[in-house]
GUBAVO-985944 format. One record per residue (C-alpha): residue number from 1; residue in one letter; x, z, y negated. Coordinates in nm, 4 decimals, m for minus. Layout:
(pt NUM; A; (X; Z; Y))
...
This chain:
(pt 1; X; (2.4801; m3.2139; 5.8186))
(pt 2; X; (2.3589; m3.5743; 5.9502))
(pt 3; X; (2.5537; m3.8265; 5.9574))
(pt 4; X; (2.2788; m4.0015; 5.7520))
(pt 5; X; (2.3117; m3.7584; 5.5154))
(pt 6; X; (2.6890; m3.7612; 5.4447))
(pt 7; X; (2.6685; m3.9429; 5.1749))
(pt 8; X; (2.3868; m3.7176; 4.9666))
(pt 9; X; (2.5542; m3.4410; 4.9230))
(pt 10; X; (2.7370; m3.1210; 5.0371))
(pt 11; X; (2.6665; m2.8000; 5.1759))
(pt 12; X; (2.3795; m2.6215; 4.9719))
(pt 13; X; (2.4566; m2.4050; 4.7615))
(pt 14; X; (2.4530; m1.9992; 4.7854))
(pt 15; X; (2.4817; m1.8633; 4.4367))
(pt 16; X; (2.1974; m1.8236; 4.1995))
(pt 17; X; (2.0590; m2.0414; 3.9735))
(pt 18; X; (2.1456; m2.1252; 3.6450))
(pt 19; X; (1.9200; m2.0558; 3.3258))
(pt 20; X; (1.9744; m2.4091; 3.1659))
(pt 21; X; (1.6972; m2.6340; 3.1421))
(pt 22; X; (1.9183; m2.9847; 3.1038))
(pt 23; X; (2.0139; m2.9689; 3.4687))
(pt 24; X; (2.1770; m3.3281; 3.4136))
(pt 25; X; (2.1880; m3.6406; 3.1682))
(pt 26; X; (2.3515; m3.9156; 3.1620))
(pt 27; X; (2.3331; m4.2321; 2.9779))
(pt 28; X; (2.4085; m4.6268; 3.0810))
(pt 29; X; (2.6476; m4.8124; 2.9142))
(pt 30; X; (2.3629; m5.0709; 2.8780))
(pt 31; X; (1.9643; m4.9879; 2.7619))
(pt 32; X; (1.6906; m4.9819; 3.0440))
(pt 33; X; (1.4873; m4.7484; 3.2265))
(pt 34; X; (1.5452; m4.3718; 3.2169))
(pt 35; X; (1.4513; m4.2124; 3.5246))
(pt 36; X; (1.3423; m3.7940; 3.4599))
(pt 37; X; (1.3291; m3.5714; 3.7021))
(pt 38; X; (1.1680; m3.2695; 3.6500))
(pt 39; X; (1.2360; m2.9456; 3.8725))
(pt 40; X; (1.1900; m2.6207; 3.9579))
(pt 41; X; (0.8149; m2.5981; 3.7508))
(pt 42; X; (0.7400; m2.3347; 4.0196))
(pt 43; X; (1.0170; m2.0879; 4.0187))
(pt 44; X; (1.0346; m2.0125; 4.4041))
(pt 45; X; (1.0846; m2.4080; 4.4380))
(pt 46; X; (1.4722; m2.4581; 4.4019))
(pt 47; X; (1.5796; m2.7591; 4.6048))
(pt 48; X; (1.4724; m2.9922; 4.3057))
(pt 49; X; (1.7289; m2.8443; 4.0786))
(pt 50; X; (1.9725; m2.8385; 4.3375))
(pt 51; X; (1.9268; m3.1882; 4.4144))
(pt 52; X; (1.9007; m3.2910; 3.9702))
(pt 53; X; (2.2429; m3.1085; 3.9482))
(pt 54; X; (2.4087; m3.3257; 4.2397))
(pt 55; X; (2.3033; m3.6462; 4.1493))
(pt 56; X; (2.3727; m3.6189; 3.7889))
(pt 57; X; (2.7096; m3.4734; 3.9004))
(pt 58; X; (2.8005; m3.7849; 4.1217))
(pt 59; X; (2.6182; m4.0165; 3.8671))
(pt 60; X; (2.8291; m3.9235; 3.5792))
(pt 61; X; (3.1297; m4.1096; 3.6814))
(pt 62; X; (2.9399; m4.4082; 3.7376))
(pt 63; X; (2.8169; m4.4330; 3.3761))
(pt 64; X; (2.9920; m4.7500; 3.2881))
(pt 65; X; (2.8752; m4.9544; 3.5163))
(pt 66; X; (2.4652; m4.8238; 3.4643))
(pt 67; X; (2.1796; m4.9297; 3.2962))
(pt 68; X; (1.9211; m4.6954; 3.1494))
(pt 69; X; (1.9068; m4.3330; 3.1779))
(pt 70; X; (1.9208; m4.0419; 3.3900))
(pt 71; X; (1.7931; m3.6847; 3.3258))
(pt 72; X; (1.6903; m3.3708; 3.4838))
(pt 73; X; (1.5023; m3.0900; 3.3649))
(pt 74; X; (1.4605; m2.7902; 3.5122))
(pt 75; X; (1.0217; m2.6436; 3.4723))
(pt 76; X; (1.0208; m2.2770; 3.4397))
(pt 77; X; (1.3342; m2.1253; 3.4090))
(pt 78; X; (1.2506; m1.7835; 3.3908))
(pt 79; X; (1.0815; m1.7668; 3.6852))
(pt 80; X; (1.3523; m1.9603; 3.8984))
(pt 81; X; (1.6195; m1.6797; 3.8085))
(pt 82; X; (1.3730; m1.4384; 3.9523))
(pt 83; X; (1.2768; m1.7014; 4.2453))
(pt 84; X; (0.9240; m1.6255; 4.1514))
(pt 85; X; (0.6534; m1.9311; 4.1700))
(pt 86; X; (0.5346; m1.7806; 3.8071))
(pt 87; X; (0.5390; m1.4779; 3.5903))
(pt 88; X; (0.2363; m1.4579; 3.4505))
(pt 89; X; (0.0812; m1.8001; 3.5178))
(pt 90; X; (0.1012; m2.1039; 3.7146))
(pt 91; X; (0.2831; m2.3239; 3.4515))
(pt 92; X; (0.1639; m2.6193; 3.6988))
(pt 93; X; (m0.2050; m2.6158; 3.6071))
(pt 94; X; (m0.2162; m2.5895; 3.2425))
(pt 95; X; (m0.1357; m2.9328; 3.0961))
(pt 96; X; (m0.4285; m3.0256; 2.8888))
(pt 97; X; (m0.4527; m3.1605; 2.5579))
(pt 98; X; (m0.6154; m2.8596; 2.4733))
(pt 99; X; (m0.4278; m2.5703; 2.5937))
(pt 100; X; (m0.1275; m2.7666; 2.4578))
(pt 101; X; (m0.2697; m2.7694; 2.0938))
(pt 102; X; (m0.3578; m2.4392; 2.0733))
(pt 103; X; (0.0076; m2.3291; 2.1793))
(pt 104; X; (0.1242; m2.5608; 1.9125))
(pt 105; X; (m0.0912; m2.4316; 1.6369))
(pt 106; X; (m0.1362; m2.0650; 1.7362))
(pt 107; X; (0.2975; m2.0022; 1.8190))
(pt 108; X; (0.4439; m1.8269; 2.1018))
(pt 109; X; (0.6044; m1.5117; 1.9762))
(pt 110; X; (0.3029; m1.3271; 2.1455))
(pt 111; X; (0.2640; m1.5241; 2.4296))
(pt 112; X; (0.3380; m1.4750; 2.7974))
(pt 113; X; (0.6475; m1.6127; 2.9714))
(pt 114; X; (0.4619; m1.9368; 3.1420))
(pt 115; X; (0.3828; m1.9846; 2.6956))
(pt 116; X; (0.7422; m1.9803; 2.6000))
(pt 117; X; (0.8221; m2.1947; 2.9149))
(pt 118; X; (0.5405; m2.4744; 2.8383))
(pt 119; X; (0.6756; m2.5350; 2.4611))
(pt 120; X; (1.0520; m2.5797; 2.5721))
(pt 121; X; (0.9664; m2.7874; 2.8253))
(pt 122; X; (0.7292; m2.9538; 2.6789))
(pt 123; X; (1.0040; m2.9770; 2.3527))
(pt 124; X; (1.2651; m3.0867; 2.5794))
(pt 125; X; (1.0659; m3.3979; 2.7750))
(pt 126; X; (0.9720; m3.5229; 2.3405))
(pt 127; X; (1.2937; m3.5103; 2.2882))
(pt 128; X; (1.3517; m3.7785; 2.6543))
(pt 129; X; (1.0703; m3.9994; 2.4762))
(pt 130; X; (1.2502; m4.0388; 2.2229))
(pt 131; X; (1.5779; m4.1094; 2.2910))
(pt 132; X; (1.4228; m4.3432; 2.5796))
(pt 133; X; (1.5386; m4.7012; 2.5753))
(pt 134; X; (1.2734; m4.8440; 2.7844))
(pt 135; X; (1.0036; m4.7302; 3.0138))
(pt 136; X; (1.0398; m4.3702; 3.1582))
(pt 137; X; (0.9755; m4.3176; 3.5449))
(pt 138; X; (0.9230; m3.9496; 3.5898))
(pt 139; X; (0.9601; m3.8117; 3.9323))
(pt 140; X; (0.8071; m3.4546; 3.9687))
(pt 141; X; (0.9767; m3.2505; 4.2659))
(pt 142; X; (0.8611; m2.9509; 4.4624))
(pt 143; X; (0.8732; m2.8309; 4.7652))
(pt 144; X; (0.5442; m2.6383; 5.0075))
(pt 145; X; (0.5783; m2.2457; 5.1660))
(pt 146; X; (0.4501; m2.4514; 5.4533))
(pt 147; X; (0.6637; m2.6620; 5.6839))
(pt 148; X; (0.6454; m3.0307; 5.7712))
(pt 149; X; (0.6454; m3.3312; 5.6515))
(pt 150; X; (0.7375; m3.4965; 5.3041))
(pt 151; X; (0.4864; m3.6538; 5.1034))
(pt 152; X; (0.3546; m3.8210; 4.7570))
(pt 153; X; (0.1392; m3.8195; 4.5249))
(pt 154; X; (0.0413; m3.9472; 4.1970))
(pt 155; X; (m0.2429; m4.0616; 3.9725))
(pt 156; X; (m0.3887; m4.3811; 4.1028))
(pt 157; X; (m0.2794; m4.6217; 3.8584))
(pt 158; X; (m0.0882; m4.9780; 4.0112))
(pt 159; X; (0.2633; m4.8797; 3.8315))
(pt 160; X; (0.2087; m4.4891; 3.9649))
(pt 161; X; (0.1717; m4.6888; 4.3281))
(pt 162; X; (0.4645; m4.9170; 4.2771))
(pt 163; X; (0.7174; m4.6066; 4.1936))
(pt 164; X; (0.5762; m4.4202; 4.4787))
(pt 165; X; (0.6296; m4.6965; 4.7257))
(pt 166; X; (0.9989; m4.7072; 4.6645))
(pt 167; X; (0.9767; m4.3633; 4.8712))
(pt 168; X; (0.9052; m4.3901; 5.2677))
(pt 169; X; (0.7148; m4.1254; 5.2947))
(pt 170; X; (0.3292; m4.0622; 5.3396))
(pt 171; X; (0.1063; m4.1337; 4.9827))
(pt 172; X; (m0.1499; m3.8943; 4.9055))
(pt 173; X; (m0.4391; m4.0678; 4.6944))
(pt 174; X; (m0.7213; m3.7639; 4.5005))
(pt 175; X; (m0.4828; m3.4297; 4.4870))
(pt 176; X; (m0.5088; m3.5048; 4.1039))
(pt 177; X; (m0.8719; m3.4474; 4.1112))
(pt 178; X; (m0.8453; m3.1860; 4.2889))
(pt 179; X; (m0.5847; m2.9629; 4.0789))
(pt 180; X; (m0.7002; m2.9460; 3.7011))
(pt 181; X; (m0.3993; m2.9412; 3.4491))
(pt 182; X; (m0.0566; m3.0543; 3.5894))
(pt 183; X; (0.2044; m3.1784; 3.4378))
(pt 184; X; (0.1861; m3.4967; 3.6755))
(pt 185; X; (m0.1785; m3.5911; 3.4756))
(pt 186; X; (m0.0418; m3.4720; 3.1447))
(pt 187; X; (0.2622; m3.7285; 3.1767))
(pt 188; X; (0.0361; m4.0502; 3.3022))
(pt 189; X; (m0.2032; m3.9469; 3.0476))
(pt 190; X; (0.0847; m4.0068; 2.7836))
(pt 191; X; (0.2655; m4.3875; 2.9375))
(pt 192; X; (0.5199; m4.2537; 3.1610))
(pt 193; X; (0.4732; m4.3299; 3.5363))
(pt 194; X; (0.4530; m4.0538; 3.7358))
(pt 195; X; (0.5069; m3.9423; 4.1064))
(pt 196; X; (0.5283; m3.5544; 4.2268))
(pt 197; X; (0.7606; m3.6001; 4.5270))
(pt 198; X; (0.7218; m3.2926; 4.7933))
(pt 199; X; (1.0202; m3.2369; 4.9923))
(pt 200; X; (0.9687; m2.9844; 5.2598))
(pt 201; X; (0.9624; m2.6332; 5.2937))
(pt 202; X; (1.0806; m2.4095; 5.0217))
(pt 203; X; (1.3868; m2.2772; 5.1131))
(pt 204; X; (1.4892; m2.5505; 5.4223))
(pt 205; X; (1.8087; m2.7500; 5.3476))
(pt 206; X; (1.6519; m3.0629; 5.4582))
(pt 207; X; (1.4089; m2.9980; 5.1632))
(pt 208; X; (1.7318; m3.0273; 4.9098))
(pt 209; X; (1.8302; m3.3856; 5.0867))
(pt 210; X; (1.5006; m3.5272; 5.1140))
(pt 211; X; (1.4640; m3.4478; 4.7318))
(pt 212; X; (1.8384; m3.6044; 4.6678))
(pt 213; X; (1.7449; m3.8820; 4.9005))
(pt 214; X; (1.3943; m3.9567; 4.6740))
(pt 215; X; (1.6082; m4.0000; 4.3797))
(pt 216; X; (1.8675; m4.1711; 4.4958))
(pt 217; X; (1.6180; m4.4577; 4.6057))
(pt 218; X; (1.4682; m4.4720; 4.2813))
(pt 219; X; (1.8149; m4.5152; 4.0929))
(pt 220; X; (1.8570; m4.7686; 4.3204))
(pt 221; X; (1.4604; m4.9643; 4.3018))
(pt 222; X; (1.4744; m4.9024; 3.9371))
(pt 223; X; (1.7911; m5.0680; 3.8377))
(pt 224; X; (1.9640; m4.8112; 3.7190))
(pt 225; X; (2.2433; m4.9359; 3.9484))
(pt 226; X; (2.3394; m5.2036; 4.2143))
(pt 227; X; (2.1845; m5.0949; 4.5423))
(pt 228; X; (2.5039; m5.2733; 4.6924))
(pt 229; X; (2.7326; m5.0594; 4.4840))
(pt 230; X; (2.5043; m4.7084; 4.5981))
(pt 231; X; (2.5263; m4.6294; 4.9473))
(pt 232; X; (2.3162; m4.2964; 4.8764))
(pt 233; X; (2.0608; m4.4963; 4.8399))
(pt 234; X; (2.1006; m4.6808; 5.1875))
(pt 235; X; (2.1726; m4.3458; 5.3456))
(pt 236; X; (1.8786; m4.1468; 5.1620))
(pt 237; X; (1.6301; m4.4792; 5.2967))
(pt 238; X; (1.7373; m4.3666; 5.6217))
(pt 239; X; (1.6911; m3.9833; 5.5840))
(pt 240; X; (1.3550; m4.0187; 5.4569))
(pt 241; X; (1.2112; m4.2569; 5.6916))
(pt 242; X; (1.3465; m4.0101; 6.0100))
(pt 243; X; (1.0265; m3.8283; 6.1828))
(pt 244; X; (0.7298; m4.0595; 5.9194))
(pt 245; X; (0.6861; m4.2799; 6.2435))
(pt 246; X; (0.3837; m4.0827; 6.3789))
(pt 247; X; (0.2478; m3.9905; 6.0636))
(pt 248; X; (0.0163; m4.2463; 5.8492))
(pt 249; X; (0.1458; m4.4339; 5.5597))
(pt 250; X; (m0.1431; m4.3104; 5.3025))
(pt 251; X; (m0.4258; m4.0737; 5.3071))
(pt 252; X; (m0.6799; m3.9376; 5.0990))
(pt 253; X; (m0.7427; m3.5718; 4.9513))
(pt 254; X; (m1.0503; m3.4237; 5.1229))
(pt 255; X; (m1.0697; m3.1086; 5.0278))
(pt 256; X; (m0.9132; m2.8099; 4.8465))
(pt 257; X; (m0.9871; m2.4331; 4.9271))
(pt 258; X; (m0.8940; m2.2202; 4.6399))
(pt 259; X; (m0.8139; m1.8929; 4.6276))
(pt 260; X; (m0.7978; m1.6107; 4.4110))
(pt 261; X; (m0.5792; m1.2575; 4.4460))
(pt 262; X; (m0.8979; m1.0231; 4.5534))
(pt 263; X; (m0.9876; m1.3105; 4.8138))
(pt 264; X; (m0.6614; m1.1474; 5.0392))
(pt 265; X; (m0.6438; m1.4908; 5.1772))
(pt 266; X; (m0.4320; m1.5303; 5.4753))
(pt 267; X; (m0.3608; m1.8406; 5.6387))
(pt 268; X; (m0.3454; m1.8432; 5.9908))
(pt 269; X; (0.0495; m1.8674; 6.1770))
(pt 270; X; (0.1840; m2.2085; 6.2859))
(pt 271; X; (0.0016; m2.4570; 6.0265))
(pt 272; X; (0.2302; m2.7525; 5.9293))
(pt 273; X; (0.1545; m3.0014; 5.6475))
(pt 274; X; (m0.0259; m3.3327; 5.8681))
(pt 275; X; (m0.1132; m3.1424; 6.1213))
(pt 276; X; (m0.4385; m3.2461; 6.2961))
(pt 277; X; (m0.7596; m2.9986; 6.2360))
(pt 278; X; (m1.0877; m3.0353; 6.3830))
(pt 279; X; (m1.4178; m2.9636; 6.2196))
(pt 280; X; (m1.5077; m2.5931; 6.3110))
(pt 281; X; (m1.1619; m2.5042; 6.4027))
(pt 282; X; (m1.0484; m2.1605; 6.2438))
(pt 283; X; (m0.7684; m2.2209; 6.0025))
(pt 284; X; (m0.7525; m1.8832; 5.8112))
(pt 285; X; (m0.9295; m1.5857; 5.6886))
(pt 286; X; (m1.0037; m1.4026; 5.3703))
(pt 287; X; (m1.2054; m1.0566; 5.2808))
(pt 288; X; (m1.5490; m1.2266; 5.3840))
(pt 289; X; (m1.3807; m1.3384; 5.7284))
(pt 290; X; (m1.2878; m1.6556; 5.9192))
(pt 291; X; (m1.2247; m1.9307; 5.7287))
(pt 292; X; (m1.2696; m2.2744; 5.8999))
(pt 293; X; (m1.2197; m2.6324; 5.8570))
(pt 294; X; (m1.5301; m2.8305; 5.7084))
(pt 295; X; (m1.4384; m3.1844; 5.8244))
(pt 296; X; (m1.1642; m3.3053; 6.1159))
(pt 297; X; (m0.8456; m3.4230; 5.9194))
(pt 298; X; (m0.4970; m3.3391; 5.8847))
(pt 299; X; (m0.3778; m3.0179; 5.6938))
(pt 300; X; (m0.1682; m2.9917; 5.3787))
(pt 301; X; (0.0133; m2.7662; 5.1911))
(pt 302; X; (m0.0764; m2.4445; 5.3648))
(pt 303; X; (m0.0237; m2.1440; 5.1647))
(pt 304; X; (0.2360; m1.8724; 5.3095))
(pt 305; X; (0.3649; m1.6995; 5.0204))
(pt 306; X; (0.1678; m1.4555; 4.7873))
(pt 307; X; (0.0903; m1.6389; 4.4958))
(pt 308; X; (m0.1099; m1.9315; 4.4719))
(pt 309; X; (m0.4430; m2.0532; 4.3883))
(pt 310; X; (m0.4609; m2.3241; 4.6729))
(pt 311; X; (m0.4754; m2.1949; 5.0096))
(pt 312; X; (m0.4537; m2.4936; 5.2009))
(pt 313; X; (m0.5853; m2.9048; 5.1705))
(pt 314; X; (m0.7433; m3.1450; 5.4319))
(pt 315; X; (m0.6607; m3.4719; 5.3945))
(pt 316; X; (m0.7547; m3.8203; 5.6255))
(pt 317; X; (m0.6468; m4.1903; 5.7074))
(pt 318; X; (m0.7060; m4.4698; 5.4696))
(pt 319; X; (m0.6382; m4.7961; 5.5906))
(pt 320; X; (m0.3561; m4.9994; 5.3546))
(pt 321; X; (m0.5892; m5.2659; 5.3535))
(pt 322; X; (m0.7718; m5.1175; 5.0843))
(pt 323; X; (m0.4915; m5.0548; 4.8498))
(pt 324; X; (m0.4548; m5.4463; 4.8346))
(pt 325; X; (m0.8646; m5.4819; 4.8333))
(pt 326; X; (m0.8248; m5.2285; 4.4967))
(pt 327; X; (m0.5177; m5.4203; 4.3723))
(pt 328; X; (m0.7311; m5.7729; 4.3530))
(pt 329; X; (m1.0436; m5.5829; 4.2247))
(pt 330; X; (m0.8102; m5.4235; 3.9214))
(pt 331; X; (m0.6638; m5.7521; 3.8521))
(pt 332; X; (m0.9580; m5.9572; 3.8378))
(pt 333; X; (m1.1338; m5.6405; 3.5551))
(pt 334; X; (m1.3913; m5.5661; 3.8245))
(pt 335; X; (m1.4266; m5.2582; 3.5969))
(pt 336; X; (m1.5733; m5.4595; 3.3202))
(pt 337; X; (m1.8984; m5.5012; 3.4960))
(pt 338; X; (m1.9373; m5.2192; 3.6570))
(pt 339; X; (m2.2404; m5.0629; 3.4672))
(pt 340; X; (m2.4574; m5.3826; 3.6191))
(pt 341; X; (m2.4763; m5.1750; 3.9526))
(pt 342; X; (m2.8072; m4.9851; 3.9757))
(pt 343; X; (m2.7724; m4.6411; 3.8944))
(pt 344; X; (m2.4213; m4.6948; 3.6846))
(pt 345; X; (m2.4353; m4.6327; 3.3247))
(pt 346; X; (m2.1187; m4.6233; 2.9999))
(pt 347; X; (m2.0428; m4.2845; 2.9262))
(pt 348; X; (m2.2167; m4.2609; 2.5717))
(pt 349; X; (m1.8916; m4.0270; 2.4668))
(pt 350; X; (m1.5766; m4.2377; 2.6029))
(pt 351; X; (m1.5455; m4.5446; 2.5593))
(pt 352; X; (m1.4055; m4.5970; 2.9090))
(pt 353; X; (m1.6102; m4.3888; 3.1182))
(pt 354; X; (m1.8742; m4.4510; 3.3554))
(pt 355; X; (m2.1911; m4.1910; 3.4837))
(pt 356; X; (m2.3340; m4.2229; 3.8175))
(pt 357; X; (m2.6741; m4.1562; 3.9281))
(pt 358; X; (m2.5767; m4.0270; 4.2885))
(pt 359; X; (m2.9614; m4.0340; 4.4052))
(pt 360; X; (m2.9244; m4.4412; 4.2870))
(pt 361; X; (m2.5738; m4.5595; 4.3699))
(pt 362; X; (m2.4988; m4.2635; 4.6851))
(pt 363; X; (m2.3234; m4.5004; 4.9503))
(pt 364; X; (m2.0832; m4.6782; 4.6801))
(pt 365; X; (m2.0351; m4.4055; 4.3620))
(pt 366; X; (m1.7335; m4.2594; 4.4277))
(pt 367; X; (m1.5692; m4.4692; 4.6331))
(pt 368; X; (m1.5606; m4.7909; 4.4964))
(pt 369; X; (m1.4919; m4.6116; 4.1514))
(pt 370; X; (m1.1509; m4.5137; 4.3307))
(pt 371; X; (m1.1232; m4.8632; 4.4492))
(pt 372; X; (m1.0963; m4.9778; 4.0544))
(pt 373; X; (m0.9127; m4.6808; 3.9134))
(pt 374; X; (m1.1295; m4.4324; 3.8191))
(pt 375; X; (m1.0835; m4.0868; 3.8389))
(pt 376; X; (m1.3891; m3.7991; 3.8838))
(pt 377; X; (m1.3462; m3.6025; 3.5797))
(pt 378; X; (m1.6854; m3.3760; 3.6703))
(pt 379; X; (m1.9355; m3.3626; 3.9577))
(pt 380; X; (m2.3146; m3.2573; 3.7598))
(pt 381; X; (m2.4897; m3.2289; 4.1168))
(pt 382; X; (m2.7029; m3.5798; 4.0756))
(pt 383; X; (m2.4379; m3.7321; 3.8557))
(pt 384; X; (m2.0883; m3.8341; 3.8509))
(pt 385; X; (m1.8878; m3.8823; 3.5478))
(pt 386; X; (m1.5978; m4.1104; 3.6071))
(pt 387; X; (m1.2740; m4.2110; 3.3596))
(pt 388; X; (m1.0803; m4.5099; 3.4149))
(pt 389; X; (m0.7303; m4.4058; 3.3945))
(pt 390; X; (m0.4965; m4.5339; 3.1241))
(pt 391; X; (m0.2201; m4.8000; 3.1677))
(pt 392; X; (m0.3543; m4.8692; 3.5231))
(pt 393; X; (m0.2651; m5.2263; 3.4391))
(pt 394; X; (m0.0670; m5.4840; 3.6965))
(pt 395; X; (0.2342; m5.5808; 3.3874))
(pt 396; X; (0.3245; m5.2527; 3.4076))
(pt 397; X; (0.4729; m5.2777; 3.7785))
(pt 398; X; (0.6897; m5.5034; 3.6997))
(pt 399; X; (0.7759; m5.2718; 3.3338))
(pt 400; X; (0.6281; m4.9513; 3.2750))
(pt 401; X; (0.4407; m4.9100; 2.9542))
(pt 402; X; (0.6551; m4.7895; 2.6639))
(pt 403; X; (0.5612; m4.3682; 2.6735))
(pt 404; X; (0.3549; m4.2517; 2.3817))
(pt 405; X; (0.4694; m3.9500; 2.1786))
(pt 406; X; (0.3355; m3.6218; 2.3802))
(pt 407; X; (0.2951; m3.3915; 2.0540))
């Protein structure tokens, strides 16, 4: 282990997984925020829980002198003790309003594993709301069957941004409009601030420090504790930031293949998550052949283990600039006069969305909808329909938002 490490934790452990879902909790002497970590939602994604348990482990002793809260959940338990990403469903892309109401109303007893999973978790995170005893910062880990890099991502809101920065790693803007359904949405949607933190390869030990290392830095940039009383969080600064030189400090989601099982996708050997593609170049292949790259980017999250639905992402630059152009425009309510622009209309069924005539407004739409914080919620061909995303509000940077109930 790195010297830069030595102060994150110990060797990794060999023995299986536990069943419990608290991995670790542990409350301040004094109120504040409570950071969760959630772990593990994808079973064959262990390093999260790993990382939970040592940190609430080493944090325990230093209740006394903390403010706020820690915990750490593990996702889907059943499918971690058989180091599968899912039984019978991906419990990462069903998080809607929707789906959840109907699991409420209709009961489990007859549903599949990924069912029984949802409601406990789902149970168990309530039960974090309400206990909390100030603004709840929820840091969603996982790790890629690809190697490379560490990245994150998050819901482009200004306090989702702030969280994430604490991390020096890469920021990925769009993946949430990409992915329908994940618990990252589900949990902005609701008032807690939200970051999925990807750590490395699955089963790579660096994957199990880089996740200790996130959290560590976010005890420490949240106030839980003293930074100068935490030198994990000095150390775990240091970790992260080794090998991010070369690599750009935020991009954009460009695109998302999906897959399905009777596609017999195969990704082609050797990809590595920001690795440069070219337009044209072959990337992978399915039953209908070659499969190649449909703009020149950098790859993400290829997919090397059977199940899946995403086979791999392209992602590009964006300059910083414009996260401090889209700061000033959010501050000054640039959203409130929006629907002035030609070919920008209210959406007649939400009170805070926005439809685009692409044929009208087709060198600005999306884009400078991004720019104040909306997200694409469907694409109708010649129109866009846009949301503005809730508690995307500059206070809350300083304070999250206090969570609403998730029932």
């Amino acid at each position: 282990m790195s010297s830069t490490a030595s102060h994150i934790h110990s060797d990794i452990d060999s023995g299986p997984l536990g069943a419990g879902r608290t991995l670790a909790r542990v409350s301040g002497a004094r109120p504040g925020p409570t950071l969760l970590c959630i772990a593990g939602v994808h079973g064959n994604e262990p390093a999260g829980v790993r990382a939970a348990r040592r940190v609430g482990e080493r944090l325990a002793p230093l209740a006394g002198a903390m403010r706020g809260d820690f915990v750490a959940l593990a996702g889907n338990c059943r499918a971690l003790a058989a180091r599968r990403r899912f039984m019978h469903r991906d419990l990462n892309r069903a998080w809607t309003d929707e789906r959840l109401d109907r699991l409420r109303t209709e009961g489990r007893l007859n549903g599949t594993i990924e069912d029984h999973e949802q409601v406990e978790l789902l149970d168990a995170i309530e039960d974090v709301v309400e206990a909390a005893r100030g603004p709840i910062y929820a840091l969603d880990l996982h790790t890629t069957s690809g190697s490379g890099g560490p990245f994150t991502t998050f819901g482009d809101t200004l306090p989702n941004r702030a969280f994430a920065s604490h991390i020096p790693v890469p920021m990925i803007l769009g993946l949430e409009e990409r992915v329908e359904g994940t618990l990252l949405a589900f949990l902005g949607r609701h008032g807690l601030v939200a970051v999925m933190f990807e750590t490395g390869q699955h089963e790579e030990p660096l994957a199990v420090e880089r996740a200790e290392a996130g959290i560590w830095v976010e005890i420490a940039a949240l106030g839980l504790l003293t930074e100068g009383g935490l030198p994990e969080a000095t150390a775990g600064r240091k970790l992260l930031r080794r090998g991010m030189e070369e690599l750009p400090n935020l991009m954009e989601m460009r695109y998302r293949h999906p897959v399905e099982p009777a596609d017999h996708f195969r990704m082609n050997p050797g990809w590595r998550n920001f690795q440069p593609v070219r337009a044209g170049q072959a990337v992978a292949r399915d039953a209908r052949g070659e499969i190649r790259a449909e703009e020149s980017g950098r790859i993400l999250m290829p997919l090397y283990q059977e199940q899946g639905e995403d086979g791999f992402f392209l992602v590009r630059e964006v300059a910083p600039t414009w996260l401090h152009i889209s700061f000033a425009l959010r501050c000054l309510g640039a959203d409130r006069v929006i629907h002035l622009l030609p070919g920008v209309g209210r959406d007649p069924d939400f009170p805070d969305g926005m439809v685009v005539d692409k044929r009208v407004a087709r060198w600005y739409a999306l884009q400078l909808f991004h720019l104040l914080g909306f997200r694409r919620e469907e694409d109708l061909g010649d129109r866009l329909v846009l949301r503005r995303r809730r508690f995307d509000d500059a206070r809350y940077t300083r304070c999250g938002p206090h969570p609403e109930p998730l029932k």
